[in-house]
C-alpha positions in Angstrom: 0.0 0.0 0.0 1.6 3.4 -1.1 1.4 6.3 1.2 1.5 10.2 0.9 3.0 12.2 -1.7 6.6 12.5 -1.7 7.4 13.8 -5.2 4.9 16.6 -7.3 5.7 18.2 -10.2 3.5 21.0 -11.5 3.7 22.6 -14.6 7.7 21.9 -14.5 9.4 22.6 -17.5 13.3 22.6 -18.3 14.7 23.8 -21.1 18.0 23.0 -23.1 19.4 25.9 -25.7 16.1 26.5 -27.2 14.7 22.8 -26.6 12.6 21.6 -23.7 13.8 18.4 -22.0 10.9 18.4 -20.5 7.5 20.5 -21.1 5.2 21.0 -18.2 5.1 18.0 -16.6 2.6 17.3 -13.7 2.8 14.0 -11.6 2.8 13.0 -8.3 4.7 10.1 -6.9 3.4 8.5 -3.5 5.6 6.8 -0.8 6.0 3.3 -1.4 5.9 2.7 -4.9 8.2 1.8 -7.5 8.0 3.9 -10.6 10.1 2.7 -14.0 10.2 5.9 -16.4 10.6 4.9 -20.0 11.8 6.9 -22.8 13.8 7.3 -25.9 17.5 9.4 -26.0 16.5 13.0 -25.1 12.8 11.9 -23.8 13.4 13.8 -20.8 13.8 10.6 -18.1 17.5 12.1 -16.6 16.3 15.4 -16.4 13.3 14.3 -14.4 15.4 12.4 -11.9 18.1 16.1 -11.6 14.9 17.7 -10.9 14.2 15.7 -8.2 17.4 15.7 -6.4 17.8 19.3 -7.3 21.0 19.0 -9.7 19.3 21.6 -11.7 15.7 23.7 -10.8 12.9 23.7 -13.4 12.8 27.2 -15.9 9.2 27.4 -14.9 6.5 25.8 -12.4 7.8 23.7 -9.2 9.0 20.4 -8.3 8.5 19.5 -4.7 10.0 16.2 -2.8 8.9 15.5 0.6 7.0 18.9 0.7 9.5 21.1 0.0 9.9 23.1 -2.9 13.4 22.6 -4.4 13.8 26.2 -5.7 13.6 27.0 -1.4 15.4 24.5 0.1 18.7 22.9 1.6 19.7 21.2 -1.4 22.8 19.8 0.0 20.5 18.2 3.1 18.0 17.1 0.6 20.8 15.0 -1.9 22.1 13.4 1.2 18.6 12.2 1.8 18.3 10.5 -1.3 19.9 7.6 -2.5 21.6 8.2 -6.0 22.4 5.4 -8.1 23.3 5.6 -11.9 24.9 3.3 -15.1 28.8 2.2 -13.6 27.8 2.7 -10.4 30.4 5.6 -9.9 32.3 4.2 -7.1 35.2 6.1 -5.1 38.3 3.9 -7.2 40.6 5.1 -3.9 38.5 3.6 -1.8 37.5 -0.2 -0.9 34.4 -1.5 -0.7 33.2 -1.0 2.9 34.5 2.6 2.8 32.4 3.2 -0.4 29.7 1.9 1.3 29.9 4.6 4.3 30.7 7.0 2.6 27.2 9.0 2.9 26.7 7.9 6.2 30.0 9.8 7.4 29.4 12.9 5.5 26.2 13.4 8.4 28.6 12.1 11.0 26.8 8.9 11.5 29.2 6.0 11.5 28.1 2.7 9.9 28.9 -0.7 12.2 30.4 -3.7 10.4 27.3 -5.2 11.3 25.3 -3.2 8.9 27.9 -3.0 6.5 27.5 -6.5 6.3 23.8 -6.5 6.0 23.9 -4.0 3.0 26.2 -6.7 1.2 23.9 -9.3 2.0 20.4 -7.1 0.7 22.7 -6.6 -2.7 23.9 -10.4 -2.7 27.5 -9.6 -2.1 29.8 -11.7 -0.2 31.5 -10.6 3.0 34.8 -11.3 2.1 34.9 -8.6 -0.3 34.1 -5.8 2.4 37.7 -4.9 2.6 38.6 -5.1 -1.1 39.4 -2.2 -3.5 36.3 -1.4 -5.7 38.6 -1.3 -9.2 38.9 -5.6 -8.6 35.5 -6.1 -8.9 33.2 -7.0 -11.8 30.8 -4.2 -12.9 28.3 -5.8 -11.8 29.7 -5.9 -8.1 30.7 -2.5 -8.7 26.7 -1.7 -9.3 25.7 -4.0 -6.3 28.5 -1.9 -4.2 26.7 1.4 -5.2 23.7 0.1 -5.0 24.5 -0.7 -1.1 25.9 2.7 -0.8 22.2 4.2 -2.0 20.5 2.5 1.0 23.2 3.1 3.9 22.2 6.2 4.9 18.3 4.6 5.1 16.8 7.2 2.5 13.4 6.9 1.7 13.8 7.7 -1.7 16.1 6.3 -4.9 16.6 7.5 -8.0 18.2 5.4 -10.4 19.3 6.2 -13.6 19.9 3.7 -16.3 21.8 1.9 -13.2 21.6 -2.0 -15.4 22.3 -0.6 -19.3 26.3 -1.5 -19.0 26.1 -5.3 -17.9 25.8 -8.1 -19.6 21.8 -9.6 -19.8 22.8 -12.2 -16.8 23.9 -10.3 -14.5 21.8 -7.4 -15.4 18.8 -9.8 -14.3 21.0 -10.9 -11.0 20.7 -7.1 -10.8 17.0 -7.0 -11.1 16.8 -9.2 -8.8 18.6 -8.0 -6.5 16.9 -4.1 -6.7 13.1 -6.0 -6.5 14.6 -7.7 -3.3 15.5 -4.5 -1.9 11.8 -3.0 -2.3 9.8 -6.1 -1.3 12.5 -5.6 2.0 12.4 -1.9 3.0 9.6 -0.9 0.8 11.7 2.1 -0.1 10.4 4.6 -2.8 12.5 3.7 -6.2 12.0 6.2 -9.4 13.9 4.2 -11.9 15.3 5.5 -15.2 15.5 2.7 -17.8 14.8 2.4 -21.9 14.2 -1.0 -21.3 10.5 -1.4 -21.9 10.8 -5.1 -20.2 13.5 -4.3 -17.3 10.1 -1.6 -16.6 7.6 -3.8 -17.0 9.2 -6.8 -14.7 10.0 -3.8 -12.0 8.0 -1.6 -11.7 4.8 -0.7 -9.6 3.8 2.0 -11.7 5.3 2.9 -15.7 5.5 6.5 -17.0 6.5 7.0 -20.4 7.7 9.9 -21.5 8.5 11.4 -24.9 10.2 14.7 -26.0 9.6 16.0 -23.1 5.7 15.0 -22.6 4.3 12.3 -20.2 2.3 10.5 -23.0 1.3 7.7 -20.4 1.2 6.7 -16.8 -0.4 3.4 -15.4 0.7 0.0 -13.9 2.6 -1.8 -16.3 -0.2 -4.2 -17.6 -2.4 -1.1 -18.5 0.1 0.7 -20.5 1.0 -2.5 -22.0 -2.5 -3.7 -23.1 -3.3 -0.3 -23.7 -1.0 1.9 -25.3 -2.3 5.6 -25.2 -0.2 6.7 -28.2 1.7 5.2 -31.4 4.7 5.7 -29.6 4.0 3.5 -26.5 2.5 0.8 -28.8 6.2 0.4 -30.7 7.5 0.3 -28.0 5.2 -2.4 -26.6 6.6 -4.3 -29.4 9.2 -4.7 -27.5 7.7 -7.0 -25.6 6.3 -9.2 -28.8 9.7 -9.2 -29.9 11.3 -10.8 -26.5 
């Protein structure tokens, strides 16, 4: 069950040169639930996840997480209260893999035990042994369980992933999947999830958005938008799906 709204966007609208990324967008996103955003190259899905964490502000209306307008807020407090992960995983290569892990946590002086170090690996299906071990001798996909760990330490209630699977091979990319959809059913942690993987979206997500230059063009459970496509654009890519 999803609760009260932690994301709204009203009327935002970003623009690039003289292109909009994305062109007034309103949606709310509710506690609890795990939203895949869909979209071609330029659709507007990064943009949308900057605007949340305040990387960049909207050109005109408002985007609002946990109540606060981002244009008049702490946006240092808010990133640190938001778990960031994207495509590599973009790990601290100096560091090893326990230190990459607390590396939120210390920045608000709140110092991780082994014991929940531990219990991060074991959410992302890591092994303990590699706790002490520098991040460059792992796989990528250890590296994108390791920064998928480091999201959660600090306990945020929201994610935003961006395209976090698109650089591993298709079996560990579904180890991956696994692993994230293990992490939800757990903490029940809000997810917004960036992919252009119609089926990574569909087998995810709670809740699909698609998006396209710059305009939501649908937003349902997965199973509606599938079975019924709003526009031409969501039914190729439904094919997708057919083509599987």
């Amino acid at each position: 069950m999803t609760g009260s709204e932690m994301i709204a966007f009203q009327g935002a609208k970003k623009r690039y040169d003289e292109k909009y990324a994305l062109d007034g967008l309103d949606l709310g996103i509710r506690e609890g639930e795990f939203v895949t955003v869909v979209g071609g190259s330029g659709g507007g899905k990064t943009t949308m996840l900057k605007l949340i964490n305040g990387l960049i502000l909207p050109d005109e209306g408002s985007v609002s997480v946990y109540g606060e307008d981002t244009a008049h807020t702490d946006l240092i407090a808010l990133r640190r209260a938001i778990g960031y992960v994207i495509q590599g995983g973009a790990l601290f290569p100096h560091l090893n893999v326990r230190e990459n892990i607390e590396y939120v946590p210390r920045l608000q002086k709140d110092r991780l035990s082994r014991e929940r170090v531990l219990e991060l690996l074991d959410m992302v299906a890591l092994d303990e042994e590699l706790c002490e071990r520098n991040v460059n001798e792992l796989s990528g996909g250890q590296q994108q369980r390791v920064g998928i760990a480091r999201a959660l330490a600090a306990n945020p209630s929201l994610i935003l992933m961006d395209e976090p699977f698109g650089a591993v091979d298709g079996i560990t990319r579904r180890q991956l999947q696994d692993a994230i959809s293990g992490v939800f059913e757990k903490t029940g942690t809000t997810i917004v999830f960036v992919t252009h993987d119609l089926r990574e979206a569909v087998r995810l997500g709670t809740r699909l958005i698609i998006l396209n230059e710059g305009k939501l063009v649908q937003d349902g459970s997965p199973q509606e938008v599938v079975d019924n496509p709003a526009t031409d654009y969501v039914e190729r890519l439904s094919e997708q799906l057919e083509c599987g």
